[in-house]
Each structure stands twice: as C-alpha cells, then as structure tokens.
FIKOLZA-1660 file (N, C-alpha, C; in steps of 0.1 Angstrom, whole numbers, plus 5000, padded with zeros to 4 digits):
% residues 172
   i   px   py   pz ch aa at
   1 9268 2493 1290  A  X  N
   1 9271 2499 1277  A  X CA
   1 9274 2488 1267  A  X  C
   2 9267 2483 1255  A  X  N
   2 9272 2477 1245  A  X CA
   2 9282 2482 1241  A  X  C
   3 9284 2470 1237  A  X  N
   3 9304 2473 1228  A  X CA
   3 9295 2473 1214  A  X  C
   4 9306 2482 1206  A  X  N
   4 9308 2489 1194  A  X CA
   4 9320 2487 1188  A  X  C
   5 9323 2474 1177  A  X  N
   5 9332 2475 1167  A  X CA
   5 9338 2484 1168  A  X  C
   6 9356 2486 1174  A  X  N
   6 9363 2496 1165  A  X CA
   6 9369 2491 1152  A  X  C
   7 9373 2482 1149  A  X  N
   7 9379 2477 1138  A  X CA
   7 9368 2474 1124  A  X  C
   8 9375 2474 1113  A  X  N
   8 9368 2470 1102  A  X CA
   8 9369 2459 1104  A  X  C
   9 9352 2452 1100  A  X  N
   9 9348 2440 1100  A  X CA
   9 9347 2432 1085  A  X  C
  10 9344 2422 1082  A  X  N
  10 9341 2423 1071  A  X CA
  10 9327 2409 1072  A  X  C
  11 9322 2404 1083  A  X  N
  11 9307 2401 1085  A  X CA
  11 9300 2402 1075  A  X  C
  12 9292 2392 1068  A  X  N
  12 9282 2395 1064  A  X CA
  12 9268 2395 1069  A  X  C
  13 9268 2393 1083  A  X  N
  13 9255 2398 1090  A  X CA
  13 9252 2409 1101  A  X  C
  14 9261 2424 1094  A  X  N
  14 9263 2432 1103  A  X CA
  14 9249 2444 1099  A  X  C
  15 9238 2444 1109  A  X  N
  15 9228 2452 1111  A  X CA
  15 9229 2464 1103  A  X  C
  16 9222 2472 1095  A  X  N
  16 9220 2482 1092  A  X CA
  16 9207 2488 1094  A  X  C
  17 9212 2500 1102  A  X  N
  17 9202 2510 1109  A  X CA
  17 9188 2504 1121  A  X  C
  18 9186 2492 1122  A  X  N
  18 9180 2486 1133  A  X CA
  18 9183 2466 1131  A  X  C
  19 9180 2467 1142  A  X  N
  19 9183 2451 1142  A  X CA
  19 9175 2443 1127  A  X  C
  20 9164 2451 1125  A  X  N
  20 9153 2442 1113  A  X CA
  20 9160 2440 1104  A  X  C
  21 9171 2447 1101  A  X  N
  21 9177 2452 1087  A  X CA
  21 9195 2443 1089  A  X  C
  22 9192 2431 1090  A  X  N
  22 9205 2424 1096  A  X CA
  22 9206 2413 1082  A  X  C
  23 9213 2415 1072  A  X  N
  23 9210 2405 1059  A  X CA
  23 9218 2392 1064  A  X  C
  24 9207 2384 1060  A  X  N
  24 9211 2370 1067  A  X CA
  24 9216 2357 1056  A  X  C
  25 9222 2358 1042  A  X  N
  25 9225 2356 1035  A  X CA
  25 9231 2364 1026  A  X  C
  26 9246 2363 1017  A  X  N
  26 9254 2370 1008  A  X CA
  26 9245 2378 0999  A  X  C
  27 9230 2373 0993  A  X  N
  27 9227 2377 0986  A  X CA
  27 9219 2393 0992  A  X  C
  28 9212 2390 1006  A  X  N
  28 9206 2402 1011  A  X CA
  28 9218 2407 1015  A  X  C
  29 9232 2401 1017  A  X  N
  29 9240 2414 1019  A  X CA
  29 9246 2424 1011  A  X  C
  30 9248 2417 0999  A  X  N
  30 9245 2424 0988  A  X CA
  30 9238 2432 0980  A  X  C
  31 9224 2431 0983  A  X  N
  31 9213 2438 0981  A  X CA
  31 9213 2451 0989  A  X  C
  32 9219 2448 1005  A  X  N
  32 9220 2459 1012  A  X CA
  32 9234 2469 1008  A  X  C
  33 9243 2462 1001  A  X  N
  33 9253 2473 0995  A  X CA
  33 9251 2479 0984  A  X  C
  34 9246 2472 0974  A  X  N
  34 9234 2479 0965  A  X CA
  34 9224 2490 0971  A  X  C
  35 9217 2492 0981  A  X  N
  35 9214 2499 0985  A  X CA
  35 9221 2511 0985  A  X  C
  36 9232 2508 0990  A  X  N
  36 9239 2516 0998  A  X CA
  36 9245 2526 0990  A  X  C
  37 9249 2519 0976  A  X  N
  37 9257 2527 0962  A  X CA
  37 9243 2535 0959  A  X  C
  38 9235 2530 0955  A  X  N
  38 9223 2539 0955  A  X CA
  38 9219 2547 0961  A  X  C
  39 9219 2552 0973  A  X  N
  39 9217 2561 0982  A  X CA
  39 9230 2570 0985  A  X  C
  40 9241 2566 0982  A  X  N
  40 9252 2575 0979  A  X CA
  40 9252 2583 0967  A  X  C
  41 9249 2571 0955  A  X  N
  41 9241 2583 0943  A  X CA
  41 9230 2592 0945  A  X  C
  42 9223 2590 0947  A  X  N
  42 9211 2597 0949  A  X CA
  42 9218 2614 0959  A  X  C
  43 9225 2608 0967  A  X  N
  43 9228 2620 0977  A  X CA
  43 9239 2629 0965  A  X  C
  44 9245 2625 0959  A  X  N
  44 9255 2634 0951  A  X CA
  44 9245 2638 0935  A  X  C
  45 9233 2633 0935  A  X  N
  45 9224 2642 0927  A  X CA
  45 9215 2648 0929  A  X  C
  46 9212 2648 0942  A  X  N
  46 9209 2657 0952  A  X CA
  46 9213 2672 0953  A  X  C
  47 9230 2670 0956  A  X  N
  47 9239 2684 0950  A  X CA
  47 9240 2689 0939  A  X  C
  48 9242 2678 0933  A  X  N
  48 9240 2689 0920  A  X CA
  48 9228 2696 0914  A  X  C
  49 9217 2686 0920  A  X  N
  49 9199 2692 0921  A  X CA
  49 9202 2709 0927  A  X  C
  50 9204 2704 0939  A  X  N
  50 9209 2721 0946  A  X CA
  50 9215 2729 0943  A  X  C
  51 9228 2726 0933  A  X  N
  51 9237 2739 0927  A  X CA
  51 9227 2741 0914  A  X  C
  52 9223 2735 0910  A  X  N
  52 9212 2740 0892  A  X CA
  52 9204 2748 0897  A  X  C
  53 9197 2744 0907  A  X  N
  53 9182 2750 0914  A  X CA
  53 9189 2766 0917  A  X  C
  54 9196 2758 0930  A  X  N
  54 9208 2781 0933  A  X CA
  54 9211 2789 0925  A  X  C
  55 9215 2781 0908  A  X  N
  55 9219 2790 0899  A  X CA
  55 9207 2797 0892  A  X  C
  56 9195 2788 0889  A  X  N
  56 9184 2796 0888  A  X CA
  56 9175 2803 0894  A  X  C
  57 9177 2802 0907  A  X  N
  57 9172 2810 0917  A  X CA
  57 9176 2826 0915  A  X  C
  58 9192 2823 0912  A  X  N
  58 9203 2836 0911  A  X CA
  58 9198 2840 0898  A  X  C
  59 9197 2835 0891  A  X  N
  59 9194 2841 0873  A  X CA
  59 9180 2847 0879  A  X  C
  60 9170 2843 0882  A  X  N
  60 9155 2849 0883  A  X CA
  60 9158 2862 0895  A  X  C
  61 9166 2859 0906  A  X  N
  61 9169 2870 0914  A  X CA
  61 9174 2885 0904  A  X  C
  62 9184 2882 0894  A  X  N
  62 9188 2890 0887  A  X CA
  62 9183 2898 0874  A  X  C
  63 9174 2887 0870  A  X  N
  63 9163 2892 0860  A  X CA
  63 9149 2902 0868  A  X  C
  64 9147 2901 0884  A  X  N
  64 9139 2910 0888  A  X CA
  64 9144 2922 0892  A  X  C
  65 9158 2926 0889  A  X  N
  65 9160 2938 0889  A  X CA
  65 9160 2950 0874  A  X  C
  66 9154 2943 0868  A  X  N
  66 9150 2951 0857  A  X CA
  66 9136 2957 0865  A  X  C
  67 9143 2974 0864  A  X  N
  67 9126 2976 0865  A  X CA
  67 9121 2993 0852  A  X  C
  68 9106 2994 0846  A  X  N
  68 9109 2998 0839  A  X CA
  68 9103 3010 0845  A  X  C
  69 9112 3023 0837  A  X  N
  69 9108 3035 0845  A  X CA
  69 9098 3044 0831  A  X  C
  70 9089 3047 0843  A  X  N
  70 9078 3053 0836  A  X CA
  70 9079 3069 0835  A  X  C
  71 9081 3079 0824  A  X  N
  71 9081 3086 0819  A  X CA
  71 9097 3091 0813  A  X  C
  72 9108 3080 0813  A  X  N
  72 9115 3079 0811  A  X CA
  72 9118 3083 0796  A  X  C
  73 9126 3093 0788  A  X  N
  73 9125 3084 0775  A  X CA
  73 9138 3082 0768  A  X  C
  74 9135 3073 0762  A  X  N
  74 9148 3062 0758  A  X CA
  74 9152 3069 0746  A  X  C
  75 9167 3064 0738  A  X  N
  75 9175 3069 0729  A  X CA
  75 9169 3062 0716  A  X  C
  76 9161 3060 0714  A  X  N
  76 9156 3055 0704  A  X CA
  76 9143 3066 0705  A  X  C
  77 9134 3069 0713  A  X  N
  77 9127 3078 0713  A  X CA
  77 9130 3092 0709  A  X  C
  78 9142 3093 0716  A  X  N
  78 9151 3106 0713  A  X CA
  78 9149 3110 0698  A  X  C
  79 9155 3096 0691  A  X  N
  79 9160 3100 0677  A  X CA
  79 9148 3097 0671  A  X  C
  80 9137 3096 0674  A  X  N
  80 9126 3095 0668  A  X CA
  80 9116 3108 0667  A  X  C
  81 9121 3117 0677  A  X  N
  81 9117 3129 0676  A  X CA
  81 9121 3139 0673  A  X  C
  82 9138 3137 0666  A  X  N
  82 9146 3143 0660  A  X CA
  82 9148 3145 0642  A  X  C
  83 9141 3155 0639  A  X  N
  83 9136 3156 0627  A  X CA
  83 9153 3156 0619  A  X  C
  84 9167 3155 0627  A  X  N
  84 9177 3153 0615  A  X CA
  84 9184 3140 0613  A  X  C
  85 9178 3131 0627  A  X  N
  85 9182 3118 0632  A  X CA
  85 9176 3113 0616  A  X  C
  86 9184 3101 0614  A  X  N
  86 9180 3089 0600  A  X CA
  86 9175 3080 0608  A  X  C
  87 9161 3073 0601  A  X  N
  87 9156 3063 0600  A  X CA
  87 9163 3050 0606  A  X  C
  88 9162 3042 0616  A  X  N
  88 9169 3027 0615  A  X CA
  88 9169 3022 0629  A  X  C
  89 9176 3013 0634  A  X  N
  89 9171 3007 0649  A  X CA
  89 9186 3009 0655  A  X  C
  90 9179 3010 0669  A  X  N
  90 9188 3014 0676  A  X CA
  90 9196 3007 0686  A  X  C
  91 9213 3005 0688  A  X  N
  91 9215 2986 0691  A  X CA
  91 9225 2999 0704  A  X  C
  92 9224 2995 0716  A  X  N
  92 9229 3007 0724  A  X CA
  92 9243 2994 0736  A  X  C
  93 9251 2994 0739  A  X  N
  93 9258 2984 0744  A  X CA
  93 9254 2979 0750  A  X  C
  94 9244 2982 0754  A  X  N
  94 9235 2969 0767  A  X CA
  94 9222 2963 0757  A  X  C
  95 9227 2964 0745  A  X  N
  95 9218 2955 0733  A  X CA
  95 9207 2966 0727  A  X  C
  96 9194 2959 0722  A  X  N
  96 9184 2969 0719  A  X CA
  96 9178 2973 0732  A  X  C
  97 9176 2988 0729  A  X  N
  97 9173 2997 0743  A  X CA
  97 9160 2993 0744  A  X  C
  98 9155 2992 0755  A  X  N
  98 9141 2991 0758  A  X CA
  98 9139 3004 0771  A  X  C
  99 9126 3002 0774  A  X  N
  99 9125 3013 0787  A  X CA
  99 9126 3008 0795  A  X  C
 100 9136 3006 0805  A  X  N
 100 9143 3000 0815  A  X CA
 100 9152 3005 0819  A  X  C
 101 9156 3004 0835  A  X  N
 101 9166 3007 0837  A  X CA
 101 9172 2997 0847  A  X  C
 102 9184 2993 0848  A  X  N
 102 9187 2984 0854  A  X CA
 102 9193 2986 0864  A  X  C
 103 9190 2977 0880  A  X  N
 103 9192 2979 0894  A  X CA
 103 9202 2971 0897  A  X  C
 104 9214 2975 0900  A  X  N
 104 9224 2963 0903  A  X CA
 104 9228 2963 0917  A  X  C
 105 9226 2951 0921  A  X  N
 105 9225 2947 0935  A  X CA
 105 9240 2953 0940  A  X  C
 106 9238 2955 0951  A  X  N
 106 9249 2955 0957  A  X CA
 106 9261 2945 0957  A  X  C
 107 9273 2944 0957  A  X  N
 107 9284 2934 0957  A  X CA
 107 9281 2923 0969  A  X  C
 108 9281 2916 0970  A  X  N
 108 9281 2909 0988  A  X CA
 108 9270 2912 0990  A  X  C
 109 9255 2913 0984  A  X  N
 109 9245 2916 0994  A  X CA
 109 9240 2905 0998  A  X  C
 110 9229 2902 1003  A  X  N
 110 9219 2892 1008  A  X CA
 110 9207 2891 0997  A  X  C
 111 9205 2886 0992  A  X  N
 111 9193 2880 0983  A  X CA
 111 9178 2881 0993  A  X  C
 112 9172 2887 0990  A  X  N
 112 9162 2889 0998  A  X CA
 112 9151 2873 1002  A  X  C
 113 9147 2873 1013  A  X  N
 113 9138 2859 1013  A  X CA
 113 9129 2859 1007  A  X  C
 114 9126 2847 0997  A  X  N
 114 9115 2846 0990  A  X CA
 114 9107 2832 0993  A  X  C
 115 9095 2833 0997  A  X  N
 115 9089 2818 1005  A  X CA
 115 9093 2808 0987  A  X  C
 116 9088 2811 0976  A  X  N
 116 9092 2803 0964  A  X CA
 116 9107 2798 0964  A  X  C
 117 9115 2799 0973  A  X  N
 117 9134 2801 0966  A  X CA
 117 9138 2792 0979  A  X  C
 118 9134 2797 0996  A  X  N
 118 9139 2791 1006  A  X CA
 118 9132 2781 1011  A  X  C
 119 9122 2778 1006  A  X  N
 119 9112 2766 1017  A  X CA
 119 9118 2754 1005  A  X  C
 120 9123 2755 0995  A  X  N
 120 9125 2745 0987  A  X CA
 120 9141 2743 0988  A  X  C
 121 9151 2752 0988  A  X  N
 121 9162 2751 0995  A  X CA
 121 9163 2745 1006  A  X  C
 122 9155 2751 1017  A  X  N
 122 9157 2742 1027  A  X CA
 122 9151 2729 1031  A  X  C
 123 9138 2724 1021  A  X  N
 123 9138 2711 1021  A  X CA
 123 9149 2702 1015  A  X  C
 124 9155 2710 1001  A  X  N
 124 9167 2700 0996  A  X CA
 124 9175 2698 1005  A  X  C
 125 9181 2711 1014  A  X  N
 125 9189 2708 1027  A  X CA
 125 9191 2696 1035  A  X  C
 126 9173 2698 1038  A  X  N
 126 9171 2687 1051  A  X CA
 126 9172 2676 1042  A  X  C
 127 9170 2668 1033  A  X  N
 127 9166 2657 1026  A  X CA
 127 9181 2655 1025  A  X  C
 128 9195 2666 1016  A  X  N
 128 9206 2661 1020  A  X CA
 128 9210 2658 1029  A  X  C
 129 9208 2667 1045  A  X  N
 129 9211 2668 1057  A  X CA
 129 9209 2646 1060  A  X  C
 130 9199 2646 1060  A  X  N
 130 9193 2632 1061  A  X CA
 130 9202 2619 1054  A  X  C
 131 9201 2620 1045  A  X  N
 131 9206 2610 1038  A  X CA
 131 9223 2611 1040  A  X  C
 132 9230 2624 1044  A  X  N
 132 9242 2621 1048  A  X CA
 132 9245 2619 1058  A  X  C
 133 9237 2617 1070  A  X  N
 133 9239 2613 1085  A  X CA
 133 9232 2593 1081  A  X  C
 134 9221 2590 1071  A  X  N
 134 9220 2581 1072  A  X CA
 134 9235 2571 1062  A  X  C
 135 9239 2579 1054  A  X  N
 135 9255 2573 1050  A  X CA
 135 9260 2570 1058  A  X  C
 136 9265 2581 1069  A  X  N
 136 9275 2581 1081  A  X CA
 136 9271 2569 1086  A  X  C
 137 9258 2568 1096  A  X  N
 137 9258 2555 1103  A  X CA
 137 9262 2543 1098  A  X  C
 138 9259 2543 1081  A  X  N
 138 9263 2529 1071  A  X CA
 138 9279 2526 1079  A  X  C
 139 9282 2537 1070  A  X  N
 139 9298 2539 1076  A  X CA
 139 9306 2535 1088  A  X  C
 140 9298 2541 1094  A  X  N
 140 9304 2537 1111  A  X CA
 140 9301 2522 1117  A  X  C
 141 9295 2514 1107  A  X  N
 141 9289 2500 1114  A  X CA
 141 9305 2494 1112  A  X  C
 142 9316 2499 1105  A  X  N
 142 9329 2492 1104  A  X CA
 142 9327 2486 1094  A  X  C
 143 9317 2484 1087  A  X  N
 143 9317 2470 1078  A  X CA
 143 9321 2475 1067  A  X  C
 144 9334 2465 1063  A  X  N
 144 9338 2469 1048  A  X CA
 144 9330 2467 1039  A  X  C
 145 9322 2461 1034  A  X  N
 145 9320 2466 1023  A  X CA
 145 9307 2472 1022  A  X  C
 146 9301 2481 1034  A  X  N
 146 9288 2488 1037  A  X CA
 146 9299 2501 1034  A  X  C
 147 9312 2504 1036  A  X  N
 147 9322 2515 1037  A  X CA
 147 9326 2513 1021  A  X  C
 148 9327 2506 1017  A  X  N
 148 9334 2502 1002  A  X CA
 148 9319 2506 0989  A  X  C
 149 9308 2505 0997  A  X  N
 149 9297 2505 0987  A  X CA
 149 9293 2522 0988  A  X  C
 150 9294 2527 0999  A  X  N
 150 9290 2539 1006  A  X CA
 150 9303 2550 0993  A  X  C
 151 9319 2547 0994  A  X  N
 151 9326 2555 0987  A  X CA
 151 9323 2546 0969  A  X  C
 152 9319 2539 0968  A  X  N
 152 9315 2535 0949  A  X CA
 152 9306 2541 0947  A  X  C
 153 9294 2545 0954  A  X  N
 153 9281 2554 0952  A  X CA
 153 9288 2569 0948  A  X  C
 154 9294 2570 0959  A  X  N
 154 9299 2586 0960  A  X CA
 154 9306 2586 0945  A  X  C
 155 9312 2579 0942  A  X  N
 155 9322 2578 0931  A  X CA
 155 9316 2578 0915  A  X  C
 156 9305 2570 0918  A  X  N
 156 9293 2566 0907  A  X CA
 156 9285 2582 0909  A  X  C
 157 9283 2586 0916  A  X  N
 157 9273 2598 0914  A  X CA
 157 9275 2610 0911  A  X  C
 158 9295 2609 0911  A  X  N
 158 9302 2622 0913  A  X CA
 158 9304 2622 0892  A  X  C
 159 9309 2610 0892  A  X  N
 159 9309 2610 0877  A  X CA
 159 9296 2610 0867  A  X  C
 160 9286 2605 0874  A  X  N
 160 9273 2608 0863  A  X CA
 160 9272 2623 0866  A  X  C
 161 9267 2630 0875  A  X  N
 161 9265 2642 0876  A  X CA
 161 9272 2653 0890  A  X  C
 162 9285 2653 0887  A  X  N
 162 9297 2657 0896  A  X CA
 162 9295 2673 0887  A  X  C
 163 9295 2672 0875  A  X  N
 163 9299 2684 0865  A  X CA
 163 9291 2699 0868  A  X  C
 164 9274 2692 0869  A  X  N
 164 9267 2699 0877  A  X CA
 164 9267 2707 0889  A  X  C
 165 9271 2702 0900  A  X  N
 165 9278 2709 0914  A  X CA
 165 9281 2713 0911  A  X  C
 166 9280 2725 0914  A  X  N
 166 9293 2738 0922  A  X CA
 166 9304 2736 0932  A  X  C
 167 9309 2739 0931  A  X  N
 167 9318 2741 0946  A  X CA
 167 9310 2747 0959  A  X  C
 168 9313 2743 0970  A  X  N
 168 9300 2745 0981  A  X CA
 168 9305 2742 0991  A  X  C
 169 9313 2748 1002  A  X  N
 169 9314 2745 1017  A  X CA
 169 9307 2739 1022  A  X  C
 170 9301 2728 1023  A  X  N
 170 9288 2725 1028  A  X CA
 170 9293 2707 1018  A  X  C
 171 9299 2705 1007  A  X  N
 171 9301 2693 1000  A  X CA
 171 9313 2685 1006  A  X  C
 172 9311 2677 1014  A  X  N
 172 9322 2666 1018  A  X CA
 172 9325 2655 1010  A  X  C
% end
C-alpha cells in the first residue's frame, strides 16, 4: 500500500491528478493553483448556470398551463352582447381577460419529464458532479496551497456570481 500524506504539506512538487501533472518549478506550481482558482470558479458558475436555467424551466413549466377553452365565452364577450353594457375595455383581476383558463398545478407536485428540461439538467449535474470530485482530489493531495487556491476560487466565484444561485441541498 503507498503511503498517503495525512498532514498539510506545503511542497512545491506535489502531483496533481497523475504523476504527468507534477509542477517542477514555483512557476508551474503556480500555474497549477491558477488552475485550480479557475476551476473552482467555473464550478460555482456552473450553479448559478443551474439555478437561472431551473428558474426558467419553472417559468415555461408555468406558462404551459394556460390552456385556451374553446367555446368558452369570456366577460368581455358577455358585455359585448349586452345591448345596456357601455362601450370600453375590459381589465378583470387576472389583467385583460383573454380566452383562457388557467390550470394550477397542484402544491408539491412533480413537474412532468420533458427530454428539453432534463437531459440538460442532468448534463449540468454530471459536469458539476465532475468538476467537484475533481476539486476534492485537488484538496486531498494535503497541499496547502492546491487547498488555499481550491477555497479563493470558491470565494472568487461565489462573489462574481453567488447572487444568482439559489439555495440548493445539493450546494456545499
């Protein structure tokens, strides 16, 4: 069994993700913690990619329950056929009436599957799934500052676009 660092190291020629990737000078090790802030950004605009995308998904989910009912007739029709009704437009609480009637989902239901809504969810998934197991390993090499670059990314990505996310069981 190879031994495995438990202690933080602070090495500058500690391997990242295969031996090839071993920076052999301050500057490639640096390059590789640049990396690293970068791909910690990337992963936290990633989430917020995915809470914009779920919110629009939910808006277009909600806009297809307008459905319009045919032979319906509307209060504006009404008064149009009403030879004492006056002249003028008709503004009804749910705005100007159109012929529609609106389907409201159930509280707590399930959003029906749509191949447009989940094959793209679940690629953003896997692609965050990915890139936060390839942070982890950063992380677990011990090396401070592959751990110090890994939380500046997070830090840098949460403040460019943190605002965006939602809250999400699933955001560590």
């Amino acid at each position: 069994m190879s031994s495995m660092t438990m202690i933080f190291t602070t090495a500058h020629n500690t391997p990242l993700y295969s031996d090839s990737w071993t920076p052999n000078s301050s500057g490639a090790y640096a390059g590789t913690c640049i990396f690293l802030i970068i791909l910690a950004m990337l992963l936290r605009l990633l989430f917020a990619a995915k809470a914009v995308c779920e919110q629009r998904w939910l808006i277009a989910a909600q806009a297809r329950r307008y459905v319009v009912v045919r032979g319906r007739a509307t209060e504006a029709g009404r008064i149009d056929q009403d030879p004492d009704a006056k002249t003028g437009s008709l503004i009804t609480a749910n705005g100007v009436e159109e012929n529609v009637k609106v389907v409201a989902a159930k509280s707590g239901s399930v959003v029906p599957f749509r191949l447009s809504v989940d094959v793209p969810r679940a690629c953003l998934t896997t692609i965050i799934a990915g890139i936060s197991y390839l942070l982890m390993l950063a992380v677990m090499t011990m090396n401070v500052g592959y751990f110090l670059s890994v939380l500046a990314g997070v830090f840098a990505g949460e403040l460019a676009v943190g605002r965006y996310a939602q809250i999400d069981e699933h955001l560590h």
